[in-house]
VOFIVEX-67610 format. One record per residue: residue in three letters; x negated, y negated, z negated of N, C-alpha, C in turn. Coordinates in nm, 3 decimals. Atoms other than C-alpha are relative to their C-alpha. Example, Ala and Ser with C-alpha at 12.3 -4.5 7.8 and 13.67 -1.06 7.14 Angstrom:
% residues 2
{atom 'ALA' {-0.089 0.119 0.000} {-1.230 0.450 -0.780} {-0.090 -0.120 0.000}} {atom 'SER' {0.082 0.119 0.006} {-1.367 0.106 -0.714} {0.077 -0.109 -0.073}} 
//
This chain:
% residues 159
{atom 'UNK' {-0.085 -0.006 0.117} {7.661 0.900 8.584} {-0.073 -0.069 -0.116}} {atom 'UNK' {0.052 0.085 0.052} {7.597 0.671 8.309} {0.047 0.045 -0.202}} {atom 'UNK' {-0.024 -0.040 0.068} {7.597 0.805 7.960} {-0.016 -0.074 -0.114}} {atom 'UNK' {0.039 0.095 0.087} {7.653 0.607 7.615} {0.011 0.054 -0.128}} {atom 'UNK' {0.009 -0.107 0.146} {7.535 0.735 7.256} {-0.025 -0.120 -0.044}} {atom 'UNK' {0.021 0.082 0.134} {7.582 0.517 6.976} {-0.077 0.050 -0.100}} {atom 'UNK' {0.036 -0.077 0.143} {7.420 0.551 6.655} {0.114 0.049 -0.089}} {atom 'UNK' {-0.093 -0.037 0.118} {7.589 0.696 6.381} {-0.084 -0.096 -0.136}} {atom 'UNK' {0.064 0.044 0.164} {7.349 0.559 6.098} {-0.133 -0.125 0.010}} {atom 'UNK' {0.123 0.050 0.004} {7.012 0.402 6.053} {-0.142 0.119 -0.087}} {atom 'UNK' {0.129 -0.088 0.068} {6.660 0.589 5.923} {-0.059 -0.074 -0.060}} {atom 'UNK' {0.070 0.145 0.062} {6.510 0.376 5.633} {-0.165 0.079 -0.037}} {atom 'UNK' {0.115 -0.047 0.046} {6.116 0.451 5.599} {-0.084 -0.061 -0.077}} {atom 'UNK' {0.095 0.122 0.041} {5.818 0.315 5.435} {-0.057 -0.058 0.137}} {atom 'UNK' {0.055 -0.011 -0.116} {5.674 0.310 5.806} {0.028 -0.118 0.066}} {atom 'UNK' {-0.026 0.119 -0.089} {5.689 -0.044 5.927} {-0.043 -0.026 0.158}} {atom 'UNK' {0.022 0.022 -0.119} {5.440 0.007 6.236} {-0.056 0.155 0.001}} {atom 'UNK' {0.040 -0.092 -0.002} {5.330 0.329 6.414} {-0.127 0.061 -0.045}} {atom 'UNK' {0.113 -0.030 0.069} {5.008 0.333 6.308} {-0.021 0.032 -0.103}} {atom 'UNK' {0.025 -0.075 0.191} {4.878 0.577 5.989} {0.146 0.065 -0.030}} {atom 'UNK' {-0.145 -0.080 0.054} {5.271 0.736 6.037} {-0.053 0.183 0.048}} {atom 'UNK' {0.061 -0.171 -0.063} {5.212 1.110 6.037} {0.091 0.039 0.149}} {atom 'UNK' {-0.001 -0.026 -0.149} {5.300 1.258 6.393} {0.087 0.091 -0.008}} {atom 'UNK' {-0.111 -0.091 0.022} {5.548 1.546 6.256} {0.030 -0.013 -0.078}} {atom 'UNK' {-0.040 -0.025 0.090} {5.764 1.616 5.996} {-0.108 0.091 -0.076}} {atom 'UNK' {0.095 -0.044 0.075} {5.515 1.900 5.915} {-0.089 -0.046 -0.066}} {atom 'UNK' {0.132 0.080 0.120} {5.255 1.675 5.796} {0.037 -0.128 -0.013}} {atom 'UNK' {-0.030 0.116 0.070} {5.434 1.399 5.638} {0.093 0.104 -0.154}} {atom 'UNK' {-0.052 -0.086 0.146} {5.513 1.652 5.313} {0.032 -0.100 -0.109}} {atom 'UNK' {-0.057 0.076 0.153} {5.684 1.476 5.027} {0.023 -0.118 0.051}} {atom 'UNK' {0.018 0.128 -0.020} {5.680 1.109 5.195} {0.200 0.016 0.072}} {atom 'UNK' {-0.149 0.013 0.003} {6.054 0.991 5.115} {0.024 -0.073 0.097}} {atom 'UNK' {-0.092 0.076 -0.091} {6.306 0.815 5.311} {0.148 0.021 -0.023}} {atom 'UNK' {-0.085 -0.007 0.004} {6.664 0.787 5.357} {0.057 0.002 0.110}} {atom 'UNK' {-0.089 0.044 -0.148} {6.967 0.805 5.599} {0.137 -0.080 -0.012}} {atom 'UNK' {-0.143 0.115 0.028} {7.232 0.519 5.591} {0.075 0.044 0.100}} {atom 'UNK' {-0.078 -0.025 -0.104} {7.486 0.693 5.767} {0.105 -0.096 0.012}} {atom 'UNK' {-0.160 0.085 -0.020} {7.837 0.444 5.899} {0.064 0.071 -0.082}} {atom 'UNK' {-0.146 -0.046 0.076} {8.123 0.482 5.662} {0.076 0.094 0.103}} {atom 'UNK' {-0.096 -0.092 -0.067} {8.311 0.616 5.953} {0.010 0.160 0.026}} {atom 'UNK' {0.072 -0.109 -0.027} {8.101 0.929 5.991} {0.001 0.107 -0.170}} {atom 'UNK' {0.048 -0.042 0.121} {8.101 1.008 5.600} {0.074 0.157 0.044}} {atom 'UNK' {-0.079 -0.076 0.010} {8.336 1.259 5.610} {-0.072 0.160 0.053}} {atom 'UNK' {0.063 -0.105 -0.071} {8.122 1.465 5.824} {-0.089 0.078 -0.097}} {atom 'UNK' {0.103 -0.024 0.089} {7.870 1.525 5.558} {0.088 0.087 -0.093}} {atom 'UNK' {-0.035 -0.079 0.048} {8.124 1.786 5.385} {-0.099 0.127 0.055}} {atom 'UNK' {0.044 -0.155 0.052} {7.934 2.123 5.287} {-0.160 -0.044 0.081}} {atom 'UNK' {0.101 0.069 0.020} {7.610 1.916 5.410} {-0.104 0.035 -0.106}} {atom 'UNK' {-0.013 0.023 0.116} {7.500 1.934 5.049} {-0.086 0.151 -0.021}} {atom 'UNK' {0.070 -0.138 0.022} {7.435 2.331 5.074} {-0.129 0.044 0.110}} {atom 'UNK' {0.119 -0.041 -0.128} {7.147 2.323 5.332} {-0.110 -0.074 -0.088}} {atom 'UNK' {0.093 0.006 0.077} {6.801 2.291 5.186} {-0.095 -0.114 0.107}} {atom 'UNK' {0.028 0.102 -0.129} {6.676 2.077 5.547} {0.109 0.002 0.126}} {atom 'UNK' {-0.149 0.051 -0.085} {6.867 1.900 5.809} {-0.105 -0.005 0.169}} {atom 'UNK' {0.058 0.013 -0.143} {6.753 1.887 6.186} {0.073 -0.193 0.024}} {atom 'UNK' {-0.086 0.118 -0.017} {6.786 1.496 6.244} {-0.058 -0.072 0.141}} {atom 'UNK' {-0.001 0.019 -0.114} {6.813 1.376 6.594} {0.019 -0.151 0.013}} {atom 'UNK' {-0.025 0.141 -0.009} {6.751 0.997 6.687} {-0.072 -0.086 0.124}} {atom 'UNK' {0.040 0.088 -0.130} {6.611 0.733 6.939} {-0.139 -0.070 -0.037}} {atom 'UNK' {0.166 0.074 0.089} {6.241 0.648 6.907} {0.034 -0.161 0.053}} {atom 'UNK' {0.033 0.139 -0.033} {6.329 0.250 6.943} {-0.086 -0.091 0.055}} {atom 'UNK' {0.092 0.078 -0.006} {6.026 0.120 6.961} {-0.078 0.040 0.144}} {atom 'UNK' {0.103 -0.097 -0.154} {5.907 0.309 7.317} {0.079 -0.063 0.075}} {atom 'UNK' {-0.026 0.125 -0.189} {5.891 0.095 7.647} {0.001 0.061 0.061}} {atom 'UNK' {0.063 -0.076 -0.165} {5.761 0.327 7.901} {-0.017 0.082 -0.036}} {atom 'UNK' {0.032 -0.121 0.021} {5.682 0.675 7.958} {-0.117 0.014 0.120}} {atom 'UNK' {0.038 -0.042 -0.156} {5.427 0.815 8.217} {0.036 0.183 -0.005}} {atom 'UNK' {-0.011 -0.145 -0.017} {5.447 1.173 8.373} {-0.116 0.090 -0.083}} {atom 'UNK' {0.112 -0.065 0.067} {5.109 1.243 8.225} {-0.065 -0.091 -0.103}} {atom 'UNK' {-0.013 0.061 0.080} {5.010 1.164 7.876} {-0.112 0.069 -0.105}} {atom 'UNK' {0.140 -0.119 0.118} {4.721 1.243 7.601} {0.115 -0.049 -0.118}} {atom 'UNK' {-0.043 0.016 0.106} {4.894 1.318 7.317} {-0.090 -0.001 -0.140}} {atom 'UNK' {0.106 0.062 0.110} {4.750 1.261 6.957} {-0.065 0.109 -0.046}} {atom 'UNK' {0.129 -0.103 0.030} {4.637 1.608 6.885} {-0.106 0.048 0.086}} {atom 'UNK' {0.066 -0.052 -0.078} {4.433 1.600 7.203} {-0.038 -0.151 0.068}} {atom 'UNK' {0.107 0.108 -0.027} {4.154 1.382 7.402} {0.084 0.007 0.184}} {atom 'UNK' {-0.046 -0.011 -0.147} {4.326 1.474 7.761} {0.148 0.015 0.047}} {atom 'UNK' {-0.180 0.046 -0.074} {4.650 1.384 7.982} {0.046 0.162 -0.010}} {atom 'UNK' {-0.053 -0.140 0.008} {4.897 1.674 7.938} {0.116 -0.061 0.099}} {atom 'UNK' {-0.151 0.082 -0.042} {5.245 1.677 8.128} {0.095 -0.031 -0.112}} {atom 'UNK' {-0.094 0.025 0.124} {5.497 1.496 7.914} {0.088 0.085 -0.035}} {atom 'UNK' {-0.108 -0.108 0.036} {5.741 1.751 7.877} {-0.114 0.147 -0.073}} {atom 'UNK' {0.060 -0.087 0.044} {5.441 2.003 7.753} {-0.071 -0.117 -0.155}} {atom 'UNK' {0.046 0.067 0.090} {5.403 1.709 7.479} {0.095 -0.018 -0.114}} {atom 'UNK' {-0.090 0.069 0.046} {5.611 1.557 7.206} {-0.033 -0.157 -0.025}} {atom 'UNK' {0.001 0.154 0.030} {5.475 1.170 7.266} {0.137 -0.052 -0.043}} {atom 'UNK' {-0.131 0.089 0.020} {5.728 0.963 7.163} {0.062 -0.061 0.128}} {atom 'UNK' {-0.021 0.080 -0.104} {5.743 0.765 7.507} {0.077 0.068 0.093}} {atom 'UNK' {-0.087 -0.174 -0.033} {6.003 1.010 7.685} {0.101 -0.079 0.097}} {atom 'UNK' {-0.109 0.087 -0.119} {6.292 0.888 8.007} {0.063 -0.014 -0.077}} {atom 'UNK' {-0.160 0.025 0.028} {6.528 0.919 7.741} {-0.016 -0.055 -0.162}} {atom 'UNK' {0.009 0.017 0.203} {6.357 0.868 7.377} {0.070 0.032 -0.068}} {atom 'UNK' {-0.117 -0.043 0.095} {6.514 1.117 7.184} {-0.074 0.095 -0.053}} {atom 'UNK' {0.076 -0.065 0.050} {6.331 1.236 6.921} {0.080 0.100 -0.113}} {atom 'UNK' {-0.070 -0.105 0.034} {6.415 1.522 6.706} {-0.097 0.040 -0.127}} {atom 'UNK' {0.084 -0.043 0.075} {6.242 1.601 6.321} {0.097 0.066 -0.115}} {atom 'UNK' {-0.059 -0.105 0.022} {6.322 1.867 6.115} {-0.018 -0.060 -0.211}} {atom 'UNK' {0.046 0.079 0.173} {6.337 1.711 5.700} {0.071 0.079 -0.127}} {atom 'UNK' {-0.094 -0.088 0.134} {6.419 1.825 5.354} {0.093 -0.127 -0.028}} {atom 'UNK' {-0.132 0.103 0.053} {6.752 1.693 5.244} {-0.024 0.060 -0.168}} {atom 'UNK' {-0.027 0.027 0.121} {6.716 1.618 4.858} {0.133 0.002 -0.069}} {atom 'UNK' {-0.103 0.005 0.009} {7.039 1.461 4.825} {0.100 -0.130 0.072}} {atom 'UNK' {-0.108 0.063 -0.016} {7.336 1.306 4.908} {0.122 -0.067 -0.072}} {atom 'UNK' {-0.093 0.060 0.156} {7.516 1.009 4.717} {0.086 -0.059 0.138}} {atom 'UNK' {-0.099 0.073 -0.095} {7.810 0.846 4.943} {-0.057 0.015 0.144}} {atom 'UNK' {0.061 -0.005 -0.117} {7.666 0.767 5.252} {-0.129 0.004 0.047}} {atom 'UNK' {0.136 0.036 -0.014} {7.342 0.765 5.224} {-0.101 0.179 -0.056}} {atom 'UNK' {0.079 -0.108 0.036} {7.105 1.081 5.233} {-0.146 0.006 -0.029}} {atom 'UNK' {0.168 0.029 0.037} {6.789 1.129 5.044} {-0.071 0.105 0.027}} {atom 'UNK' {0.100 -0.134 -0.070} {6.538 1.319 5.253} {-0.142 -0.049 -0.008}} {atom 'UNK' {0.196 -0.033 -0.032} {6.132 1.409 5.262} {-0.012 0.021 0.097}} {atom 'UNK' {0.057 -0.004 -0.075} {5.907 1.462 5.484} {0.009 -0.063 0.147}} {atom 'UNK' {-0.039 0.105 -0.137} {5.979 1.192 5.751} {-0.133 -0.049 0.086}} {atom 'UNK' {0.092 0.043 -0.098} {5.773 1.081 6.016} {0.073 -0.121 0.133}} {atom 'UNK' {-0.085 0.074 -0.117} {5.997 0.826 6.179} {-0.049 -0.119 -0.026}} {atom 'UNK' {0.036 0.133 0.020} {5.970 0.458 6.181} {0.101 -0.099 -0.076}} {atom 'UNK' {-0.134 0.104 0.100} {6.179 0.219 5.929} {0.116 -0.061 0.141}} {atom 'UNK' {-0.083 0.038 -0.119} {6.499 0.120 6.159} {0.032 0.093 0.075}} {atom 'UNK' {0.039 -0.025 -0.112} {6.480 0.391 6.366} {0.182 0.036 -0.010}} {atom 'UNK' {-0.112 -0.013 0.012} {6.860 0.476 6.486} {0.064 0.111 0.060}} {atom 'UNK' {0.007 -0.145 -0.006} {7.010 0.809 6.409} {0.112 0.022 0.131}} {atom 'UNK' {-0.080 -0.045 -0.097} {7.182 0.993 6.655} {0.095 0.145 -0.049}} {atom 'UNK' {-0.096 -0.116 0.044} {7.307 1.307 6.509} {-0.068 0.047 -0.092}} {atom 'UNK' {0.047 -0.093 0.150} {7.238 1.565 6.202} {0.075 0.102 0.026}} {atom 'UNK' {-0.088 -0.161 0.032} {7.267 1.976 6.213} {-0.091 0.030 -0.064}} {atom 'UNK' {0.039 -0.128 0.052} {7.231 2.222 5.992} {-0.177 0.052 0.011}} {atom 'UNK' {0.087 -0.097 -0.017} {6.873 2.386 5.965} {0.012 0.139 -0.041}} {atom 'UNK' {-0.018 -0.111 0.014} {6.948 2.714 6.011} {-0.115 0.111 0.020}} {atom 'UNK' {0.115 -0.092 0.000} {6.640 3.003 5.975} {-0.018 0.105 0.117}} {atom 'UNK' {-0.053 -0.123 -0.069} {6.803 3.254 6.112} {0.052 -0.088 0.121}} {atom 'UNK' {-0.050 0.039 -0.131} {6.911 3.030 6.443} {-0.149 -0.047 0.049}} {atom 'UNK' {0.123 0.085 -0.006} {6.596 2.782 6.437} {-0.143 0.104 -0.015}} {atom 'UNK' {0.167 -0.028 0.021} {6.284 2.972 6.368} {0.045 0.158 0.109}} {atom 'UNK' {0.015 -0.112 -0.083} {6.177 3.192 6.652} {-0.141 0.013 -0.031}} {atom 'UNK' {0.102 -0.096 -0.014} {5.849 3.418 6.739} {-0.027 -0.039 0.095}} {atom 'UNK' {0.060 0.018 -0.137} {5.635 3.246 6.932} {-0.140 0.042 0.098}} {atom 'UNK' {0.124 -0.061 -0.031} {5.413 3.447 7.177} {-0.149 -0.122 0.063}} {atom 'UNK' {0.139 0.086 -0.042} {5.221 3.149 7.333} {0.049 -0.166 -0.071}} {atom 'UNK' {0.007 0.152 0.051} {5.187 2.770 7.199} {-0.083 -0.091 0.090}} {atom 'UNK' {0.036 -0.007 -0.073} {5.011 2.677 7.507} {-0.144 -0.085 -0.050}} {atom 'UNK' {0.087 0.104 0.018} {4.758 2.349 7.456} {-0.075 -0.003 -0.139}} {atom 'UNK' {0.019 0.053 0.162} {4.776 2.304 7.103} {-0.034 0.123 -0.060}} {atom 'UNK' {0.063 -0.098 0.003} {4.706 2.648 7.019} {-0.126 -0.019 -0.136}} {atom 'UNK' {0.112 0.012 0.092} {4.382 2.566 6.857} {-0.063 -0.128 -0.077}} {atom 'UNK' {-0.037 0.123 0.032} {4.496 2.214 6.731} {0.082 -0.011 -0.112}} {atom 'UNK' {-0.050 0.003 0.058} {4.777 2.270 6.518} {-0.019 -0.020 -0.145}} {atom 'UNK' {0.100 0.040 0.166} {4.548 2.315 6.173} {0.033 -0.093 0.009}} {atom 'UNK' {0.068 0.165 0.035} {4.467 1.920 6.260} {0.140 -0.054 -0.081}} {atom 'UNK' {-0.141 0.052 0.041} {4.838 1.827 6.177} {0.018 -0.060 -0.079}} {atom 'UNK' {0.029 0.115 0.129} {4.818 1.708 5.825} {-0.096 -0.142 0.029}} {atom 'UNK' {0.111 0.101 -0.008} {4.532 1.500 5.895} {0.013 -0.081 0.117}} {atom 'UNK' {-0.043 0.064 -0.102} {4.634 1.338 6.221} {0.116 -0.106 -0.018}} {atom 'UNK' {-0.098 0.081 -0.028} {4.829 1.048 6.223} {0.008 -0.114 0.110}} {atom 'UNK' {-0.074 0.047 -0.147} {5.019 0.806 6.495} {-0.119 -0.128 0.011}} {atom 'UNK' {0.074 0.087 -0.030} {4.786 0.530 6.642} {0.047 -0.074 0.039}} {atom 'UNK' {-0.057 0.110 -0.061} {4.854 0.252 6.864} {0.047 0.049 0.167}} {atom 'UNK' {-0.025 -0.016 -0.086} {4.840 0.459 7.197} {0.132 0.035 0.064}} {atom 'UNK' {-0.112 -0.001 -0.128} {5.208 0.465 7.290} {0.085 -0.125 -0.066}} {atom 'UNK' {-0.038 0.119 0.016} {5.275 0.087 7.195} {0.035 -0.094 0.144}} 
//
């Protein structure tokens, strides 16, 4: 079965190449951007407006290949990809969680981005607290990594 997702928009960053881009939304704090959503889609963006962050869902572009096993950037050793969030993925579909500022026509002005200039959106929900934030008993790998977060940013290893 053969499945086809358009964009809806575009992601405009300062972020021209992966390198020196922070690695999450969490540690790219304050570093603006925008979302050029299609005219056709505006409409959607009713009551938008009252959410303080947006969950924004898109296609890492720039990723060729994936392998099954993968060192990701907060760590020196191969993990399985699905216990990762590399970018390099069967399906490249990345997923970061941003503050929405505001919204003038089509175009939304959000923080804390970690994407790459171009990158092409796929969808936008709600960040909801009370749906989204769970209690997590284990964090498996990263565990004693997470601190690094701010200070970690994207390199060249999944070019």
């Amino acid at each position: 079965m053969i499945y086809t997702i358009e964009p809806i928009g575009e992601i405009i960053t300062a972020f021209k190449n992966k390198a020196g881009m922070p690695i999450q939304s969490n540690g790219a704090k304050g570093i603006k951007g925008q979302i050029v959503l299609k005219e056709a889609f505006v409409e959607g963006l009713k009551d938008l407006d009252g959410f303080s962050h947006i969950i924004v869902i898109y296609r890492f572009h720039k990723s060729q290949s994936f392998e099954m096993l993968t060192t990701p950037f907060l760590d020196t050793k191969k993990r399985g990809l699905f216990a990762t969030r590399a970018p390099n993925r069967p399906n490249c579909i990345g997923l970061s969680v941003v503050r929405l500022v505001s919204i003038e026509g089509n175009v939304l002005n959000i923080e804390n981005v970690d994407m790459l200039d171009g990158t092409p959106l796929l969808d936008i929900k709600p960040y909801i607290p009370a749906f989204d934030v769970h209690e997590a008993e284990r964090v498996g790998w990263t565990e004693e990594r997470t601190n690094e977060l701010p200070e970690v940013k994207s390199d060249s290893r999944f070019e």
